[in-house]
MITITOR-900370 format. One record per residue: residue in one letter; y, x, z of N, C-alpha, C, CB in turn. Coordinates in steps of 0.2 Angstrom, whole numbers, padded with zeros to 4 digits, always signed. Atoms other than C-alpha are relative to their C-alpha. Glycine has a CB too. Layout:
<rs>
AYXZYXZYXZYXZ/...
</rs>
This chain:
<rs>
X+0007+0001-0001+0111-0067+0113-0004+0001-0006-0001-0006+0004/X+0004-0001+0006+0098-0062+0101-0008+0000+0003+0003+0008-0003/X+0007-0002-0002+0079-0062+0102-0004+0005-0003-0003-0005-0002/X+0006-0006+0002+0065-0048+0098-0005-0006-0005-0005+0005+0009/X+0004+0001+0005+0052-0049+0084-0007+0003+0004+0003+0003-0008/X+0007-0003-0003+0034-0047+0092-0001+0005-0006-0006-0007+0001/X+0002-0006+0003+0026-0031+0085-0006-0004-0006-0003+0007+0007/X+0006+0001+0003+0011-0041+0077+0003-0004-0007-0007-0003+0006/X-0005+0004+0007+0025-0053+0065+0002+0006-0003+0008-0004+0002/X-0001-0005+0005+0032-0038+0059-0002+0003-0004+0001+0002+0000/X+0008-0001+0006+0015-0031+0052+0001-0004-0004-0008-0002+0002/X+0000+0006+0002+0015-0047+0046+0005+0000-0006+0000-0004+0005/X-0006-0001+0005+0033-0046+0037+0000+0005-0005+0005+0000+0004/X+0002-0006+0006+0029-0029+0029-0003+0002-0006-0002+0003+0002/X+0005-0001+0005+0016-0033+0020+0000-0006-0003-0008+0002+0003/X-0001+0003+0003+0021-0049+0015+0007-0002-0004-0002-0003+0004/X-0005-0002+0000+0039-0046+0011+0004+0005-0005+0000+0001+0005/X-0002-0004+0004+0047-0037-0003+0008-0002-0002-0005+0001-0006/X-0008+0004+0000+0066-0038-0001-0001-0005+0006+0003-0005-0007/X+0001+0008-0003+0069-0056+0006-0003-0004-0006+0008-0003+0002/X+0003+0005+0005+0059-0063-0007-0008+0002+0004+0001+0002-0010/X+0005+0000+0000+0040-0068+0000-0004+0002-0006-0001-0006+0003/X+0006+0000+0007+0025-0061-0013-0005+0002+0003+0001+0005-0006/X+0007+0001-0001+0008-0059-0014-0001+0010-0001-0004-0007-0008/X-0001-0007+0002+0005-0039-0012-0009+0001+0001+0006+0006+0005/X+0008-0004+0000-0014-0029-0012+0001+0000+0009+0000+0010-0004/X+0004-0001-0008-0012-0026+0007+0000-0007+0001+0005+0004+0007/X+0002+0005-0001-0009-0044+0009-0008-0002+0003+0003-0002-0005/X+0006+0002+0001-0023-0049+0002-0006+0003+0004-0001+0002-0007/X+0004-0004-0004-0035-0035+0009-0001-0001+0010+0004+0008-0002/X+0001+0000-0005-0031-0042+0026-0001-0008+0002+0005+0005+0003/X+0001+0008-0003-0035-0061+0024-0007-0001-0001+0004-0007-0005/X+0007+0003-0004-0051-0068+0031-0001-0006-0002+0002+0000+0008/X+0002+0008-0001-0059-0086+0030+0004-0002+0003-0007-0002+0004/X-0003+0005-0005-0050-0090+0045+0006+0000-0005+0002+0003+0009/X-0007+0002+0003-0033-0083+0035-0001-0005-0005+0004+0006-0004/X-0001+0006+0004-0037-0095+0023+0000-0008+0000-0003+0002-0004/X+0000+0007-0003-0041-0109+0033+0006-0003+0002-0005-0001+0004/X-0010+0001-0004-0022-0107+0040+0003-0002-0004+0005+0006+0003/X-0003+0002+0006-0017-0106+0023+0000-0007-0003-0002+0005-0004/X+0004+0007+0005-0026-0122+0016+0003-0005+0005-0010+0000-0001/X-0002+0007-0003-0021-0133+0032+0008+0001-0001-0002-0003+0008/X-0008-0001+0002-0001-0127+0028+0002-0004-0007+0001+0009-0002/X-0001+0003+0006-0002-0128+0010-0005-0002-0004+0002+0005-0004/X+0005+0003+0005-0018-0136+0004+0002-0008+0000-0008+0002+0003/X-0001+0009+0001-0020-0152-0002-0010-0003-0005+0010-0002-0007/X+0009+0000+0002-0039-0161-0005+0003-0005-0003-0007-0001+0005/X-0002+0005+0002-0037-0175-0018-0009-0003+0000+0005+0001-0008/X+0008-0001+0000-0056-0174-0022-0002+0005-0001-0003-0004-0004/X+0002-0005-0001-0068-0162-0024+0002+0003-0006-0006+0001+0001/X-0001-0002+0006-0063-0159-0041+0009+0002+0000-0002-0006-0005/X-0007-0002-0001-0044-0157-0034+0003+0002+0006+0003-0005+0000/X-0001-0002-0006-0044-0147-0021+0007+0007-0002-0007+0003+0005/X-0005-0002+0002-0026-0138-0020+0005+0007+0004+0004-0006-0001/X-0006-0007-0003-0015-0121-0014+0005-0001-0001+0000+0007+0000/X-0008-0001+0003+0004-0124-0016+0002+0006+0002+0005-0006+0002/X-0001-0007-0002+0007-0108-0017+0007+0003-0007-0009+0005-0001/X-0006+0000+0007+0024-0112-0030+0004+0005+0002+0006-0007+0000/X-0007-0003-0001+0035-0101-0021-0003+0011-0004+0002-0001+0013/X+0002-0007+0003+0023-0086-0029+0000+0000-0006-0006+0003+0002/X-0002-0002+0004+0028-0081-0045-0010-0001-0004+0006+0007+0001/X+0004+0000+0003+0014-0083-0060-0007+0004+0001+0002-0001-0005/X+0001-0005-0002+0007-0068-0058-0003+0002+0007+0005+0002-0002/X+0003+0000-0007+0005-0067-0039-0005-0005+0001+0005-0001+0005/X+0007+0005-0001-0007-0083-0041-0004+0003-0002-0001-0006-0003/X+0007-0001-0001-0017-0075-0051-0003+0006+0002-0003+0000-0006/X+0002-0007-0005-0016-0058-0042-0008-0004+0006+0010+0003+0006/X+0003+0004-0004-0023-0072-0028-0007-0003-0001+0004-0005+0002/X+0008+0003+0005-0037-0083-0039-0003+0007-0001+0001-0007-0010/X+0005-0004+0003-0044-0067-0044-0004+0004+0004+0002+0003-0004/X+0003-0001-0006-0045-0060-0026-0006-0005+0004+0007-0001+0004/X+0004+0003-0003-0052-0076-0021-0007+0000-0004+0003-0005+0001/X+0005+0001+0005-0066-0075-0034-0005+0007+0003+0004+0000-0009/X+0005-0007-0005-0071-0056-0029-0001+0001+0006+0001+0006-0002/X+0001-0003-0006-0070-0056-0011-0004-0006+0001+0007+0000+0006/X+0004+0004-0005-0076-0073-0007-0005-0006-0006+0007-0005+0005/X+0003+0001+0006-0083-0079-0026+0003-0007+0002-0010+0002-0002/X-0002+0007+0002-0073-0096-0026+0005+0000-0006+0003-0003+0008/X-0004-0001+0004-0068-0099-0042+0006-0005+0000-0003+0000-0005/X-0006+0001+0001-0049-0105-0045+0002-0001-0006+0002+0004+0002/X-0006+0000+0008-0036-0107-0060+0005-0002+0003-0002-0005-0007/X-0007+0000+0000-0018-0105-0060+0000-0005-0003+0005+0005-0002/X-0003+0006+0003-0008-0121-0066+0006-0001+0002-0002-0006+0001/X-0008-0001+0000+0009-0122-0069+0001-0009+0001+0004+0003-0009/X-0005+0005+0000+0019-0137-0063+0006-0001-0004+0002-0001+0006/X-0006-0002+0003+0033-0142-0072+0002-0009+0001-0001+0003-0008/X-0006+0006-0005+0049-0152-0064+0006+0001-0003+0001+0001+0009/X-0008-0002+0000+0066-0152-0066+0004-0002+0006+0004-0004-0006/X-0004+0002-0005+0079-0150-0053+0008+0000+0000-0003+0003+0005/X-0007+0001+0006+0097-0156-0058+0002+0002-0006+0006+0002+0001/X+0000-0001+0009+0093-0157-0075+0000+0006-0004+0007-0002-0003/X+0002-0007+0001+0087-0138-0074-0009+0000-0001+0003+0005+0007/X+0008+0000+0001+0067-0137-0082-0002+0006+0007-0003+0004-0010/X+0003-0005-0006+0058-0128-0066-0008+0000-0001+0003-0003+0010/X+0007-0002+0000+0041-0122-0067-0002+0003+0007-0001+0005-0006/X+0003-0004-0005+0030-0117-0052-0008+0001-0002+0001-0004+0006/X+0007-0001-0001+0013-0111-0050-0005-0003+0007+0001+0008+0001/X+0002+0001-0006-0001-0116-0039-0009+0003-0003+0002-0009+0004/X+0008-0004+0002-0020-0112-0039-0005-0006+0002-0001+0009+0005/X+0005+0005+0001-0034-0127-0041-0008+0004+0002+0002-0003-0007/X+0007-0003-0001-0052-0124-0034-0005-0004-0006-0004-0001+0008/X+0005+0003+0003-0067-0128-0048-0003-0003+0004-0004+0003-0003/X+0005+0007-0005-0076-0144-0040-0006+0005+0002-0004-0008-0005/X+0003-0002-0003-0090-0135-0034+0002+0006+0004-0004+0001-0003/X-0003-0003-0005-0082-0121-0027+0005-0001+0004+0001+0005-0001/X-0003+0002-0003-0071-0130-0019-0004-0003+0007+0004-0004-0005/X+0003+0001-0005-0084-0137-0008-0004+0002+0004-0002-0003-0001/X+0001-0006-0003-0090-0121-0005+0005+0002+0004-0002+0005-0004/X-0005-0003-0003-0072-0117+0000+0000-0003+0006+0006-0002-0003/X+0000+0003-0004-0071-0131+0011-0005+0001+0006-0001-0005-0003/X+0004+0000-0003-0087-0128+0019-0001+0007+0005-0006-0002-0005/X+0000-0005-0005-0085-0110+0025+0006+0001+0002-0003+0005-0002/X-0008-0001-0005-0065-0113+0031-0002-0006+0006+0009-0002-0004/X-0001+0006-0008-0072-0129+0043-0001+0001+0006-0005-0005-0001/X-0001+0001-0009-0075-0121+0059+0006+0006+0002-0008+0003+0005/X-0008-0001-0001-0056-0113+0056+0002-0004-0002+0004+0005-0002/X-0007+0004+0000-0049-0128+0055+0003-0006+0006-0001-0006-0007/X-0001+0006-0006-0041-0140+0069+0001-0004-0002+0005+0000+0004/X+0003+0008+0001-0048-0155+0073+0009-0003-0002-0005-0004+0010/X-0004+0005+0005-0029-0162+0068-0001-0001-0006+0006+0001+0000/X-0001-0002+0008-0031-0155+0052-0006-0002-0004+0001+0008-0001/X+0006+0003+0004-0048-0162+0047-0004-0005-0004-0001+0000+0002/X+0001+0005+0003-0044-0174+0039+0001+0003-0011+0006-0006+0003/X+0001-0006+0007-0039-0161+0023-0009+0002+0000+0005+0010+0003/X+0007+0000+0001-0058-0158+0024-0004-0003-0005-0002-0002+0005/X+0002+0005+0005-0060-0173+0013-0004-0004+0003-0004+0003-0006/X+0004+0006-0006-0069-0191+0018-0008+0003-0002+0001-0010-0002/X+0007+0000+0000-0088-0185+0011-0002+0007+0007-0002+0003-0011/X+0001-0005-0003-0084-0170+0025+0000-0004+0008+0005+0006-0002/X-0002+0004-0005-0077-0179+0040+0005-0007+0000+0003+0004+0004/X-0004+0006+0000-0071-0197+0038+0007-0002+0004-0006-0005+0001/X-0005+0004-0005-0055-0203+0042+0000-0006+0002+0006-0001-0002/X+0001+0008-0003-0060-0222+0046-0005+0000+0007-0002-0006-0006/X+0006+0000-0004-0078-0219+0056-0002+0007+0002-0007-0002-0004/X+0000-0006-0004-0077-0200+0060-0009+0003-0001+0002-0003+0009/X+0008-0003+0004-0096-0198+0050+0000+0004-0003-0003-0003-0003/X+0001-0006+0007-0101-0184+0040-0005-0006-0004-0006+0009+0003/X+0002+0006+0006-0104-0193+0023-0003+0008-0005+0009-0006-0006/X+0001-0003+0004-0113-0182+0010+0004+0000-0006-0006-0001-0001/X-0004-0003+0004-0106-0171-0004-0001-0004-0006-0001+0009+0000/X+0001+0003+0007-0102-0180-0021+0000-0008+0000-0005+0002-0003/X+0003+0010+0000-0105-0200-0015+0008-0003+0003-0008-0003+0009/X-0008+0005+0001-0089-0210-0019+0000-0002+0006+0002-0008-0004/X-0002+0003-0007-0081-0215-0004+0007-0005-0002+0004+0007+0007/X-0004+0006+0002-0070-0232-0004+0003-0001+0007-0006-0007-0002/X+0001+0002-0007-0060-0234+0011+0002-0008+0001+0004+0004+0004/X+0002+0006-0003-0060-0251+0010-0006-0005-0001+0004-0004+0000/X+0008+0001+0000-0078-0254+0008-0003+0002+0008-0003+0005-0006/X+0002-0003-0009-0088-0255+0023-0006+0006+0002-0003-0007+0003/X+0005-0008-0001-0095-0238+0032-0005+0000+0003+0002+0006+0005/X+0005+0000-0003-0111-0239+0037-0004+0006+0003-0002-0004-0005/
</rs>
């Protein structure tokens, strides 16, 4: 028994795909949207604060990040910067890449992927966007405490 590969995945695999190793190519790029990146961001983002909003995007070589941050900068003017992680994994130094938004454009980022994002996922949004405890919109930059009370 074996299953088929829908015609619209394999586009997909072509242009994302070089060997069996995932990278970042020109067509890629040339065909992601807001929405693709609002898919991307609830996969692999991560919001710490505005000043830490995150793409784990380790599995792309140094180079493919910033192929990506520099994409993201002239298609959609949200600035970026590559940052190397660095780990070890059985006592082997492993470095990865990922790509950080500048606090303001991060809240630009945020603000034009929010009506691609599912309501599960809105809590990656950040609490000054959609609160996780009261479900309020809080304005951009005002500490949030969550155990302080919401008024």
């Amino acid at each position: 028994m074996c299953t088929s590969t829908h015609p619209d995945l394999a586009k997909i695999y072509k242009h994302t795909y070089v060997g069996k190793r995932k990278t970042i190519t020109k067509e890629w790029l040339d065909n992601l949207s807001l929405a693709s990146l609002a898919y991307l961001y609830q996969d692999d983002g991560t919001f710490s604060s505005f000043s830490n909003i995150t793409l784990a995007t380790y599995n792309f070589t140094k180079e493919e990040n910033q192929l990506l941050s520099d994409f993201l900068k002239d298609k959609f003017g949200f600035i970026t910067k590559v940052h190397i992680y660095k780990t070890s994994y059985k006592g082997m130094p492993r470095r990865y890449a990922y790509i950080r938004f500048q606090a303001e454009s991060g809240r630009d980022f945020l603000k034009k992927i929010k009506p691609y994002i599912h309501k599960s996922m809105e809590y990656k949004l950040g609490p000054e966007i959609n609160c996780p405890l009261c479900g309020a919109k809080h304005e951009y930059g005002k500490k949030f405490n969550k155990f302080e009370e919401v008024i």
